[in-house]
C-alpha positions as CSV (number, residue, x, y, z in Angstrom):
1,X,-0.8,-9.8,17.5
2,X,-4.1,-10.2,19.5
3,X,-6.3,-7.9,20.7
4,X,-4.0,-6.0,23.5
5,X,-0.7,-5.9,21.7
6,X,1.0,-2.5,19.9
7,X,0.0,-3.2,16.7
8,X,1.1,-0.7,13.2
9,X,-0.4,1.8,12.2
10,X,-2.6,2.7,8.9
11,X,-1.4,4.6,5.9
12,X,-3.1,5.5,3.1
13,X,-2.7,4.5,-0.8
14,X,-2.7,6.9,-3.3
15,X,-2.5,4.5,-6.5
16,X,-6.2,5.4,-7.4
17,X,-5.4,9.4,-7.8
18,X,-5.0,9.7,-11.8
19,X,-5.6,6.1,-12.7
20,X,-8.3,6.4,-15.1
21,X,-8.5,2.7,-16.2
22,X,-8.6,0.7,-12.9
23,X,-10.2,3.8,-10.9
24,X,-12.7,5.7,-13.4
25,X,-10.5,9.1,-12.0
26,X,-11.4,12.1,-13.6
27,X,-9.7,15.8,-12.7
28,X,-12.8,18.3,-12.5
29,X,-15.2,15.6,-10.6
30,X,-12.0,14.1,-8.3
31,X,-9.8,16.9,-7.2
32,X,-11.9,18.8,-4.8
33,X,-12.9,15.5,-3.4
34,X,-9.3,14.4,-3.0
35,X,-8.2,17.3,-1.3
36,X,-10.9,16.9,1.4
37,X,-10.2,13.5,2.1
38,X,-6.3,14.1,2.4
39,X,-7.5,17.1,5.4
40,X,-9.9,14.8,6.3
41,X,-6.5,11.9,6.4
42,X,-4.9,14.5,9.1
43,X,-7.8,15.6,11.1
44,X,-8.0,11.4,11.6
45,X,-4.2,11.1,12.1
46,X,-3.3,9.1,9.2
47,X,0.0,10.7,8.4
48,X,1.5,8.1,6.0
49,X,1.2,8.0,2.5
50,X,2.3,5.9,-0.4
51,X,2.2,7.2,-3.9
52,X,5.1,6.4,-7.6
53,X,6.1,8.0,-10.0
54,X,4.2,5.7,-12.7
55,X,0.6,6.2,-10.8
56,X,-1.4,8.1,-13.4
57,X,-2.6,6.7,-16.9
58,X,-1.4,7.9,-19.8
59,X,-1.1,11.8,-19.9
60,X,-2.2,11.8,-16.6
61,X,1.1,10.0,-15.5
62,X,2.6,11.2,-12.3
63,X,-1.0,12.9,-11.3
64,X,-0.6,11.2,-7.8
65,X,2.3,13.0,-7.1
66,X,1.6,16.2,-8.4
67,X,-2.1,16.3,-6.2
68,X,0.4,14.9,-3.0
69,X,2.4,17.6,-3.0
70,X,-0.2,20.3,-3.8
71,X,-2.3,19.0,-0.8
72,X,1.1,18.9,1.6
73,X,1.3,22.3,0.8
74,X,-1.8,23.4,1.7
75,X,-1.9,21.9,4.8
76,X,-1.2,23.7,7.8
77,X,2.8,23.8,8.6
78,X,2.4,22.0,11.5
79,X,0.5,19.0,10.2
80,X,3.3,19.2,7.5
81,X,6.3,18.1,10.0
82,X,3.9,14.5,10.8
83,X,3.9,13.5,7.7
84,X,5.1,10.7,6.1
85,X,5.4,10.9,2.0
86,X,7.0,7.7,0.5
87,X,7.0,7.4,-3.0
88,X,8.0,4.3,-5.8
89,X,10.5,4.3,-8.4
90,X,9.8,2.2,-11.2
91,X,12.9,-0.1,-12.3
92,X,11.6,0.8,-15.8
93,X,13.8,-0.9,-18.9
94,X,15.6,2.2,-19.5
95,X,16.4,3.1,-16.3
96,X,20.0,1.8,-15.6
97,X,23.3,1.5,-13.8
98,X,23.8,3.7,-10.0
99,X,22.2,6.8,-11.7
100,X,19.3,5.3,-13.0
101,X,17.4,6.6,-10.8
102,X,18.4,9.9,-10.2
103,X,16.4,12.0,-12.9
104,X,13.5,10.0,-11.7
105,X,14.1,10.9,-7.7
106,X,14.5,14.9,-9.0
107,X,11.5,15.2,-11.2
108,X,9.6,12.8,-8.1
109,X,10.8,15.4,-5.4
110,X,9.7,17.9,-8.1
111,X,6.0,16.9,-8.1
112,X,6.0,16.4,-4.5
113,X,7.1,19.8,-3.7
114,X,9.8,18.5,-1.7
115,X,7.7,16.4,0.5
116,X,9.2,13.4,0.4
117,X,10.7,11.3,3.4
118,X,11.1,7.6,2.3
119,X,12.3,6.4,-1.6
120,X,11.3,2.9,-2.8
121,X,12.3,0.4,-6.0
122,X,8.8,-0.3,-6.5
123,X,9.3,-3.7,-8.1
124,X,11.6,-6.7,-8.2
125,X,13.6,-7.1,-11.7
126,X,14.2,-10.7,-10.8
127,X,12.4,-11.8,-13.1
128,X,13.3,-10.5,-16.4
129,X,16.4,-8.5,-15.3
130,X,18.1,-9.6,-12.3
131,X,21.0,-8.1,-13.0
132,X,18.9,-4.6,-13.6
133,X,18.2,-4.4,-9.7
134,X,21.2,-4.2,-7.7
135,X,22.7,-0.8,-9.0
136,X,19.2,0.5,-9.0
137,X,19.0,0.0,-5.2
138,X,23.0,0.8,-5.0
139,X,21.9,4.3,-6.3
140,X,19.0,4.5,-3.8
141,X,21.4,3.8,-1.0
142,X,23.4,6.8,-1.9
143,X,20.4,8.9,-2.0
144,X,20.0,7.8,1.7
145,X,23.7,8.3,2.7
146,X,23.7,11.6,0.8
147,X,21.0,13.1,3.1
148,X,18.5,13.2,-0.1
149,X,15.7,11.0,1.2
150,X,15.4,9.9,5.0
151,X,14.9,6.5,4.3
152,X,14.4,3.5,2.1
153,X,12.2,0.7,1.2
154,X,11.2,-1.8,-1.5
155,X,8.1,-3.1,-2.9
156,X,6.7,-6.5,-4.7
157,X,9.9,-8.5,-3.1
158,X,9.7,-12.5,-2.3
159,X,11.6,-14.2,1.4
160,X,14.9,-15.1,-1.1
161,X,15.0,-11.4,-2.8
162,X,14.6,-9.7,0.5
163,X,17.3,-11.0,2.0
164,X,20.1,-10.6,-0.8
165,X,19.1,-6.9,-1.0
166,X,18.9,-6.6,2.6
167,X,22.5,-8.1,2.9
168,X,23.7,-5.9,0.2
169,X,22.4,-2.6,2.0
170,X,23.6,-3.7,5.2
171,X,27.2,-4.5,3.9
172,X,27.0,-0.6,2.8
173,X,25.4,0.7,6.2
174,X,22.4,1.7,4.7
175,X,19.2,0.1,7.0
176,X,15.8,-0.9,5.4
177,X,13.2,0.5,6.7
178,X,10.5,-1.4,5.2
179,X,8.6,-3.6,2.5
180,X,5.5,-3.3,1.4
181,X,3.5,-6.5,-0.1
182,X,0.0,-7.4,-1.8
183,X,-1.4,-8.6,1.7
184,X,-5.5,-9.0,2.5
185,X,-7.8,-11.3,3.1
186,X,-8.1,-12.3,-0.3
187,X,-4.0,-12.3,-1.2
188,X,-2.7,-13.9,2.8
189,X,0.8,-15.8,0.6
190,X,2.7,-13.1,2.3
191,X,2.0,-14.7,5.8
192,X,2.6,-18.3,4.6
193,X,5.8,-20.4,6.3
194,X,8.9,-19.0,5.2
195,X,7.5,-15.7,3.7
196,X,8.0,-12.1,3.4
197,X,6.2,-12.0,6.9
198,X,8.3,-14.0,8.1
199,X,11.3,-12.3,6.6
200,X,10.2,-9.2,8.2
201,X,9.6,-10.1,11.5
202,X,13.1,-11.6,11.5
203,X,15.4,-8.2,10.2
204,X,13.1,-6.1,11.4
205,X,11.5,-4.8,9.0
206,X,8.2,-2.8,8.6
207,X,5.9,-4.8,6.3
208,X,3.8,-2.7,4.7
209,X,-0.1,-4.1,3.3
210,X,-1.1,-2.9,-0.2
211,X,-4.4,-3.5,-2.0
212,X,-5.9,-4.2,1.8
213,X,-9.3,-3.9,0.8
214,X,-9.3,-5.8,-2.5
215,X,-9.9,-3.0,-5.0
216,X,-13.1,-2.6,-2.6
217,X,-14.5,-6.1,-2.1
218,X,-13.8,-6.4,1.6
219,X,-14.7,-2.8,2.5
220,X,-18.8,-3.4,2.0
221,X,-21.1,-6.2,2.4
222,X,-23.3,-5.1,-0.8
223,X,-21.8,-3.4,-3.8
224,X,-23.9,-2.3,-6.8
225,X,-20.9,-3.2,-9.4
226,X,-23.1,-1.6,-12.0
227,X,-22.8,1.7,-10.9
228,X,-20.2,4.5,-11.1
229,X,-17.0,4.7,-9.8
230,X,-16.6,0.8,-11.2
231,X,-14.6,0.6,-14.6
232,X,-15.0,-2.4,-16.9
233,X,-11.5,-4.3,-15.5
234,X,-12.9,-4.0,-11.6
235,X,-16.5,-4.8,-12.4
236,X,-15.2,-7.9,-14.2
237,X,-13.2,-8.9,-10.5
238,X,-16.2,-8.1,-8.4
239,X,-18.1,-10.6,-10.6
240,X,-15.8,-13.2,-10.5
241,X,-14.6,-12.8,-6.9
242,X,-17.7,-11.9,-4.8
243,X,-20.0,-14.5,-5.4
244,X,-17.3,-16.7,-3.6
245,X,-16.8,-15.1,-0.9
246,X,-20.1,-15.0,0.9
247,X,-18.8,-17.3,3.8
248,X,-16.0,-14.4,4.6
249,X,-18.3,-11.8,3.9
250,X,-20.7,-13.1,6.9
251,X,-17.6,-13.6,9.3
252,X,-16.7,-10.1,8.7
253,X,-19.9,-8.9,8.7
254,X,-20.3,-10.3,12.1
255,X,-17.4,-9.2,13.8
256,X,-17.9,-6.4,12.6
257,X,-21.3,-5.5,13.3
258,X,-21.2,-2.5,16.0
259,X,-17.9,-1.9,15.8
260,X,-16.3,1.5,14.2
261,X,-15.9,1.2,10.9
262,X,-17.6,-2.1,9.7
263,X,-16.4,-4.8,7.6
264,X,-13.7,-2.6,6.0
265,X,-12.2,-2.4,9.4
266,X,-12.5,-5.6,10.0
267,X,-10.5,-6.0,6.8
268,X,-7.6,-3.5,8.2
269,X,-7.3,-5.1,11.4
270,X,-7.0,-8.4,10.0
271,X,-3.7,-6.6,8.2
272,X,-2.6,-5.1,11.6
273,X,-3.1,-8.2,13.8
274,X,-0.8,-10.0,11.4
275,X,1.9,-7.3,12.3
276,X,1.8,-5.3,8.9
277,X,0.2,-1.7,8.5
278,X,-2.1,-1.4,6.0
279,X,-2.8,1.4,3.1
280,X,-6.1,1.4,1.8
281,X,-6.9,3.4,-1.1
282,X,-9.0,6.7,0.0
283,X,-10.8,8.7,-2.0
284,X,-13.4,10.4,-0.5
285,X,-13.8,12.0,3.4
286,X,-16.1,9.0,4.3
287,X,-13.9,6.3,3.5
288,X,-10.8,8.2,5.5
289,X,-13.2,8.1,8.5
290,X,-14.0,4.5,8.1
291,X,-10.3,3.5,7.5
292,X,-9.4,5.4,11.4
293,X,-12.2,3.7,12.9
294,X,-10.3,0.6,12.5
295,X,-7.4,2.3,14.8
296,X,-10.5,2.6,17.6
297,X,-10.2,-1.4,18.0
298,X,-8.4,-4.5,17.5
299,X,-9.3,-8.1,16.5
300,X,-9.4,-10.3,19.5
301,X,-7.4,-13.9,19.1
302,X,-9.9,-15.8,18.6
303,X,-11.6,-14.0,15.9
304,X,-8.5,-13.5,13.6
305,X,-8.1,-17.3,14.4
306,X,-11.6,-17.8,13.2
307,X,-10.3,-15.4,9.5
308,X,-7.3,-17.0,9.3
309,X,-9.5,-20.4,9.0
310,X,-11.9,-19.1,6.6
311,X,-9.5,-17.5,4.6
312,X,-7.5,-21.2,4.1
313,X,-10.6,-22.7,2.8
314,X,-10.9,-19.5,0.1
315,X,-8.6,-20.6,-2.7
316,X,-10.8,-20.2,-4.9
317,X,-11.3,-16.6,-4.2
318,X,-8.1,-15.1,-4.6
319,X,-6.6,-11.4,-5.6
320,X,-4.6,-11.5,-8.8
321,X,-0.6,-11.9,-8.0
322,X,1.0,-9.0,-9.3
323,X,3.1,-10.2,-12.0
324,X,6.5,-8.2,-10.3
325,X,6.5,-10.3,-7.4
326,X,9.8,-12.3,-6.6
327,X,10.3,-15.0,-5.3
């Protein structure tokens, strides 16, 4: 995991494209500037992206999606055959049995103009509906062993979850490809003893790092939280979070400091010298170009040591757990 090692890759999160609430997104002012940044994603060789069916608020539900698939079309066939499309199924109440999901995958590969390559439960049930989960992913296997989908992967799943469903898609041939977790400096549980990290390593499989940037707090050293693109529920975070974190903020800063990319890389590479490829949310060409950088370098030992120290003293500065998460 130190600096010298094959380390993953970066993708890129798409949760902020139609989320009005959490992301300020609005059509007319976003979409041009969307579409540059997902060329600008290729001409920088991030070929991975995430994106559900439930990103979008309100009307604007499956806009992620829908602006995916437009942009994969628009790109050049042969930057089409290196990309990587995974999308999330929401385990919503209504959604049921081994065909829950299929008008969901349809109107999903719908959207996404048939570019789609990996299919994901994009929460755990455990909590509320444990017995909601297993046919759910039952049905996903099929879509795998139908030729549907290439591959398959959950989300928001704890060490003990992981392992049941891995069992139950192995005992039907069907491999995992990969999990993706809350994981960043400010949300490290996933790399604790005995978790999903852990997990991973062991059944190899691909952990994937969402939120890797913090909604934005690890990717600058100043932020004017007063300004536009920050919506009421982030500006409250930023004020409760960043005023904590000044001792990380310098480390990063300093590690940082003339290397490609700045802190926000610094942020990435943290992710990637843990073993887990990170998807930060992109929106604009200058934050693609930041995000690469981090591929230009790696943390050495000693300075993800010196995070990974900083970061155990930080419990007061913590992400929000997402309330999905399993145990």
């Amino acid at each position: 995991m130190a600096s010298g090692n094959e380390q993953p890759g970066l993708g890129v999160g798409t949760w902020a494209w139609g989320n009005q609430f959490l992301w300020g997104y609005a059509p007319e002012r976003d979409d041009r500037i969307l579409a540059a940044t997902f060329q600008r994603c290729l001409e920088r060789g991030l070929t991975f992206f995430d994106t559900a069916d439930s990103y979008g608020t309100g009307r604007l539900n499956g806009r992620s999606e829908t602006l995916l698939g437009q942009f994969c079309m628009a790109a050049e066939p042969h930057q089409r055959q290196h990309l990587c499309i995974a999308t999330k199924l929401a385990p919503f109440p209504w959604r049921l049995g081994r065909q829950g999901y299929r008008r969901a995958f349809a109107a999903s590969q719908q959207r996404l103009q048939g570019q789609l390559n990996r299919v994901q439960l994009h929460w755990s049930t455990a909590r509320y509906a444990p017995w909601q989960e297993g046919p759910l992913v039952d049905g996903l296997a099929d879509l795998v062993r139908d030729g549907a989908v290439g591959s398959l992967g959950l989300s928001n799943l704890g060490p003990k979850r992981l392992r049941m469903i891995h069992q139950r898609l192995q005992d039907q041939g069907v491999p995992l490809s990969s999990l993706q977790v809350q994981l960043s400096l400010l949300a490290p549980q996933a790399l604790g003893a005995g978790g999903v990290a852990e997990v991973c390593r062991e059944l190899n499989i691909a952990l994937i790092a969402y939120s890797p940037l913090a909604f934005g707090l690890l990717s600058r050293r100043r932020e004017a939280i007063n300004t536009r693109p920050f919506t009421t529920a982030r500006r409250r975070l930023f004020e409760r979070l960043k005023p904590k974190m000044n001792p990380l903020l310098a480390l990063m800063a300093e590690i940082g400091e003339h290397r490609p990319g700045g802190i926000a890389a610094v942020a990435l590479n943290w992710c990637r010298a843990h073993g887990a490829m990170p998807i930060a949310g992109l929106r604009t060409p200058s934050q693609a170009d930041a995000s690469a950088d981090a591929l230009l370098w790696q943390l050495t030992e000693e300075e993800r040591n010196a995070l990974d120290r900083i970061v155990q003293r930080l419990d007061a500065a913590r992400m929000p757990a997402n309330p999905f998460q399993s145990s």
